[in-house]
Structures are given as C-alpha cells and as structure tokens.
Kinemage of the C-alpha trace (Angstrom):
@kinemage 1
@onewidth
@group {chain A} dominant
@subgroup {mainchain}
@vectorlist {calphas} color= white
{ca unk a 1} P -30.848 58.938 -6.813
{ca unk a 2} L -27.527 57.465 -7.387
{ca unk a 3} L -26.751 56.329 -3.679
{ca unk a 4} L -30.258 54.266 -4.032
{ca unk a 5} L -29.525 53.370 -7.435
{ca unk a 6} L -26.015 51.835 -6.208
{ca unk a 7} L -27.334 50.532 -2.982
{ca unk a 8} L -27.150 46.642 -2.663
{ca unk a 9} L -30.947 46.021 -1.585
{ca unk a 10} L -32.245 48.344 -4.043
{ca unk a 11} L -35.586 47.139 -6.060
{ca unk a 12} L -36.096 47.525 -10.245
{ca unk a 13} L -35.856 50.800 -11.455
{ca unk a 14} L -36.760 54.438 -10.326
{ca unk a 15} L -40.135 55.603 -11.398
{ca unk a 16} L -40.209 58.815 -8.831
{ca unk a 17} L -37.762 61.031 -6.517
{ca unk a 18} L -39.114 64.200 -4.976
{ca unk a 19} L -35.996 66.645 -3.293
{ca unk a 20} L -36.572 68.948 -0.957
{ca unk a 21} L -33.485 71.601 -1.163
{ca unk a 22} L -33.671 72.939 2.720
{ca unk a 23} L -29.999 74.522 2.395
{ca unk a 24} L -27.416 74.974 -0.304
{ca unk a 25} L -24.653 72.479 -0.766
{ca unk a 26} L -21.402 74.105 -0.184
{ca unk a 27} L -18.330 73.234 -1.334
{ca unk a 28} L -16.592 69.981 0.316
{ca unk a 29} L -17.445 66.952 1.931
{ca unk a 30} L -21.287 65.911 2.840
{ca unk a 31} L -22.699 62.914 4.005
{ca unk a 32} L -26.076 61.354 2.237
{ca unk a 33} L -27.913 58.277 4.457
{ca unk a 34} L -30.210 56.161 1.871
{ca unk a 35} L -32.548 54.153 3.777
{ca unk a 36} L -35.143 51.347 2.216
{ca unk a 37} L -38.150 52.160 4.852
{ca unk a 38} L -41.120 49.703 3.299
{ca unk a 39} L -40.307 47.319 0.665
{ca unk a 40} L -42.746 44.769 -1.082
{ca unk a 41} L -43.299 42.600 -4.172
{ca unk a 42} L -43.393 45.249 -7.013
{ca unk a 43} L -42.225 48.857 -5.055
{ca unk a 44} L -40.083 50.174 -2.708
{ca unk a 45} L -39.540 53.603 -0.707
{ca unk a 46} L -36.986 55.356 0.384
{ca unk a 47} L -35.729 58.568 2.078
{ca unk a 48} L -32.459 59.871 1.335
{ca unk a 49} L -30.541 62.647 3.401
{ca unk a 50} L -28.048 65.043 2.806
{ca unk a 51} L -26.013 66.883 5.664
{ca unk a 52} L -23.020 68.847 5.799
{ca unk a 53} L -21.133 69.969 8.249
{ca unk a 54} L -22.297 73.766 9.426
{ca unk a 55} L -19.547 76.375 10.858
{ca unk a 56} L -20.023 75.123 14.018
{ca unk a 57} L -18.990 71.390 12.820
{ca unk a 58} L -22.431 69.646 13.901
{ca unk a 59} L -24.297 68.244 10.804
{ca unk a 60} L -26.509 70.252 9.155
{ca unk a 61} L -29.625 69.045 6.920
{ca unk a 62} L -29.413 70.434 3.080
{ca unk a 63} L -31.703 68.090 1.258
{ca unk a 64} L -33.964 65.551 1.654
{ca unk a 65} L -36.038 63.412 -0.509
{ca unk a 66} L -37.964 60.440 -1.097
{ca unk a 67} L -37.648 58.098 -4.007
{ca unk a 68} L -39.591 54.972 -5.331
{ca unk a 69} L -38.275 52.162 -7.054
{ca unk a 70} L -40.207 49.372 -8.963
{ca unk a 71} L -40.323 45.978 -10.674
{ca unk a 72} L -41.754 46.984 -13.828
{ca unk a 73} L -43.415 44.332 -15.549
{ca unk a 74} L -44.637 44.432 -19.536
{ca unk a 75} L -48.002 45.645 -19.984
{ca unk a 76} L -50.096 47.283 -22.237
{ca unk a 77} L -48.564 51.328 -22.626
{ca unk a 78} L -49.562 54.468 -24.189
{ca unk a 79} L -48.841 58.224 -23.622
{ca unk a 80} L -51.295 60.881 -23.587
{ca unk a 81} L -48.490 63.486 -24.035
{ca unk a 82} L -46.935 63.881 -27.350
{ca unk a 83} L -44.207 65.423 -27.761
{ca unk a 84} L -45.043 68.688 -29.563
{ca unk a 85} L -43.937 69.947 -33.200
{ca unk a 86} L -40.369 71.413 -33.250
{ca unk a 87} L -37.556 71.508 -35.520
{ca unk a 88} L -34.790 69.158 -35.793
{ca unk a 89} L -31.730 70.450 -32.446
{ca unk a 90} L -29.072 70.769 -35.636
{ca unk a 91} L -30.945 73.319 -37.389
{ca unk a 92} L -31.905 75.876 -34.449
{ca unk a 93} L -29.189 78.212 -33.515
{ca unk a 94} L -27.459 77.396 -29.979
{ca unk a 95} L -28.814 80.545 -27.817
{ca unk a 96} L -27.088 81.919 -24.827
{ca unk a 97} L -29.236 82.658 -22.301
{ca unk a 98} L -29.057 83.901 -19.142
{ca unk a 99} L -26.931 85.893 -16.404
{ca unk a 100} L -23.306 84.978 -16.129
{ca unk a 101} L -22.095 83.202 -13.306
{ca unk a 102} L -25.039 80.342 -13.116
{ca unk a 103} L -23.707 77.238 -13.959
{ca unk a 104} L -26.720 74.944 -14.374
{ca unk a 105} L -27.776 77.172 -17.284
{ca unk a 106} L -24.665 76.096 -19.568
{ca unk a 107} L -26.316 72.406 -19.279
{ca unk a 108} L -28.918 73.654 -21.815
{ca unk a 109} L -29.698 74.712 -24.883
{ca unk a 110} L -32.669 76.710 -24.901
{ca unk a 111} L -34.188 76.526 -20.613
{ca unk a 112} L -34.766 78.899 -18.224
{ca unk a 113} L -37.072 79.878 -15.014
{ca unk a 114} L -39.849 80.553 -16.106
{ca unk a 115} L -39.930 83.365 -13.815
{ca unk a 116} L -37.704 84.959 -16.211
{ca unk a 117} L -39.818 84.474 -18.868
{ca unk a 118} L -42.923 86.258 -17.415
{ca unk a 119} L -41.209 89.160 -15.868
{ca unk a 120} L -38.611 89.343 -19.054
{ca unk a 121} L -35.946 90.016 -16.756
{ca unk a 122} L -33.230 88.206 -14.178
{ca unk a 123} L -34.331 87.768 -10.973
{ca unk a 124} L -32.839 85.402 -8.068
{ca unk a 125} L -34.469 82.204 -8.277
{ca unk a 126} L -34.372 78.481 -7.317
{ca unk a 127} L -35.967 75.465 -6.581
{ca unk a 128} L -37.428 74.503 -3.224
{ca unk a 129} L -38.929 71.201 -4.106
{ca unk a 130} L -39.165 68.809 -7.369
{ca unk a 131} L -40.819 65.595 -8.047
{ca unk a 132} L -40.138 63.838 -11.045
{ca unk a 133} L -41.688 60.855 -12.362
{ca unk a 134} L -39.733 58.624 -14.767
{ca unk a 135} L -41.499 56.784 -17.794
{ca unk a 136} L -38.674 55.116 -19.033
{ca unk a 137} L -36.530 52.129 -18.356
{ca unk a 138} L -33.142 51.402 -18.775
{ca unk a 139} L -33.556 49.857 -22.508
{ca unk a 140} L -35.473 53.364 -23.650
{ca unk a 141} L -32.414 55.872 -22.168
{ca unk a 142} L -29.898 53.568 -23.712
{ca unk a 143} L -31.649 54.401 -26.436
{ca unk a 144} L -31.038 57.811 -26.129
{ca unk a 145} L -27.332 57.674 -25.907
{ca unk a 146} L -26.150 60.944 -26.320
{ca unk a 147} L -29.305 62.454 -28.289
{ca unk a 148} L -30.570 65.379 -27.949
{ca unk a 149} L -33.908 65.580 -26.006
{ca unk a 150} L -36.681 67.845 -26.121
{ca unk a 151} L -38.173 69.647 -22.671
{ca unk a 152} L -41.451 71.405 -22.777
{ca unk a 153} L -41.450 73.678 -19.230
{ca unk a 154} L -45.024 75.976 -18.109
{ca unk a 155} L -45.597 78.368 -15.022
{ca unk a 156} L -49.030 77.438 -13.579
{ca unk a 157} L -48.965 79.998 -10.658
{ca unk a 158} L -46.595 82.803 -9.480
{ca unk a 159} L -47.602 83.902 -6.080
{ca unk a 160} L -46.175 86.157 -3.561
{ca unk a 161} L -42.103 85.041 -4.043
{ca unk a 162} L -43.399 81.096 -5.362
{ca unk a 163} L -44.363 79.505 -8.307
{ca unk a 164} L -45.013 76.240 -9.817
{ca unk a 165} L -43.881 74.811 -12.778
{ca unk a 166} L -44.559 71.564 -14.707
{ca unk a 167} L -42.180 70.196 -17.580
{ca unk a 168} L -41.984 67.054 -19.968
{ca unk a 169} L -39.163 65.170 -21.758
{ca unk a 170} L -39.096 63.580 -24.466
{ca unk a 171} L -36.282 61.752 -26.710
{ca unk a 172} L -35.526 62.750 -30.325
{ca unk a 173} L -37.780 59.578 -31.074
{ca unk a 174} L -40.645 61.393 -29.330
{ca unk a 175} L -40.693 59.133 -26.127
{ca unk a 176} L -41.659 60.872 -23.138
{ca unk a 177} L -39.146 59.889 -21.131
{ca unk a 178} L -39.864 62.119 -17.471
{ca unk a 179} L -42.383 64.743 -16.424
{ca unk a 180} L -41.873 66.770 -13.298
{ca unk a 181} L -43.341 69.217 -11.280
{ca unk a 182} L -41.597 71.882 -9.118
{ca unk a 183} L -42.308 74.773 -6.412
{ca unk a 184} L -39.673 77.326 -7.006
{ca unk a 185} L -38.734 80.212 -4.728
{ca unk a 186} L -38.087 83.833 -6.707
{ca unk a 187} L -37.186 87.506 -5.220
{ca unk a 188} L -37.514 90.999 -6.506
C-alpha cells in the first residue's frame, strides 16, 4: 500500500487492497513494481508485485495484490456496524497469547487465528489472501493518533486445511474504521 500511497500519479485515498501471499518474504532485498492500470475521474486501480530473488538468483513472485484508490467526495454517511459493547483497553488485563516465536502476535493485545480458537490449540497457520476495505480518511485516523482500537474477528467456514474469516475495526470513538475478509491456510 505504501509504494502506491507514495507513488507520484497516485489518486485520493485507499478505500481497498486485496494481497495474495504466493511465497514467504525472506530476509533481504525484494523488489515491488506498482503499476496504475485504469485510472478515471473518481477511482483508480492498481496491481502491485513483490519478487525476490530465489536460490537460483532469477526473480521469484511472493505477493501480489490489487489496490483501489479514490476521490472521496462529502456525502451523506452512516454505518450499519456498531462497534459492539466492551470495556474501556486500560481496565482489561494485557493477555499473552500465543506460541513463542510468532512475531505478528506481539502487535496485539487480545487476536488470534481463529483456527486456534475453535480447535483450542496451536496449529500452523497463515494467510493466503486478504481484502480489506477502508472506511476512513485521513482526517478520521489522525484522529486516532495512537488510540487504542477495537477489532471484532469471526470464522465463517473451516474446510479441509482453509477457512475464512471476516473482522471489523473500529476507533475508541466507535468509528469503524476497516473491515476485511481473509482465506487462511491451517495444518494438523
């Protein structure tokens, strides 16, 4: 998102990125191409690409995605997704969740697969693809500052080593700031 973000012909804000995680990311240098492929008064698409170079030193792919940009102009707004009752962040105790050696889990407070949630128990998992759709401008997440926000995550479907999972975010101030959807891969 940021090398469209930063990218001199870029259009408004984002209001939706899907990645597609083909490979992992090692550690070192990668290259990511963003290309504006149809622009027009109020949106424009991209795709971005991310390769790395394999053991044999040709490129490989490791993610790909597509992201929208818009002009938003003011209109009329409402949400049909409020955030749901919870306690204030200072007055629930910090939990530590989760099996040592993941990273992206110290990021959160209280988050998880939901994988691990339904089968009460580690297993390898990760996602293959995300979309996530951004409700928000600039003014709202400046807002935000350093706040705490509130997601809300649900499993729809786990089937055969997949499952799908929807989530919602939403600013101490109860603005739903993103909602995404994701297909994540899991293993027993």
């Amino acid at each position: 998102l940021q090398s469209v973000m930063q990218h001199p012909d870029v259009l408004g804000t984002p209001i939706a990125i899907t990645v597609n995680y083909a490979a992992a990311l090692e550690a070192g240098a990668f290259d990511i191409q963003a290309t504006a492929v149809r622009t027009n008064r109020s949106t424009q698409h991209w795709t971005v690409q991310i390769t790395q170079a394999g053991a044999s030193g040709a490129p490989n792919m490791t993610t790909t995605a597509t992201v929208v940009t818009a002009a938003r102009r003011e209109t009329w707004g409402e949400s049909d997704m409020p955030m749901p009752e919870s306690p204030r962040p200072e007055t629930v105790e910090r939990m530590s969740i989760g099996p040592s050696g993941v990273a992206w889990i110290k990021q959160y407070e209280m988050f998880y697969p939901r994988v691990w949630l339904r089968r009460a128990k580690h297993v390898p998992a990760g996602t293959v693809s995300i979309t996530t759709y951004f409700h928000a401008g600039p003014q709202q997440l400046a807002e935000v500052g350093t706040g705490y926000l509130l997601g809300r995550a649900a499993g729809q479907q786990f089937f055969n080593g997949f499952f799908d999972q929807t989530a919602h975010l939403w600013s101490e101030k109860g603005v739903l700031l993103a909602t995404s959807n994701q297909i994540v891969y899991y293993k027993e």
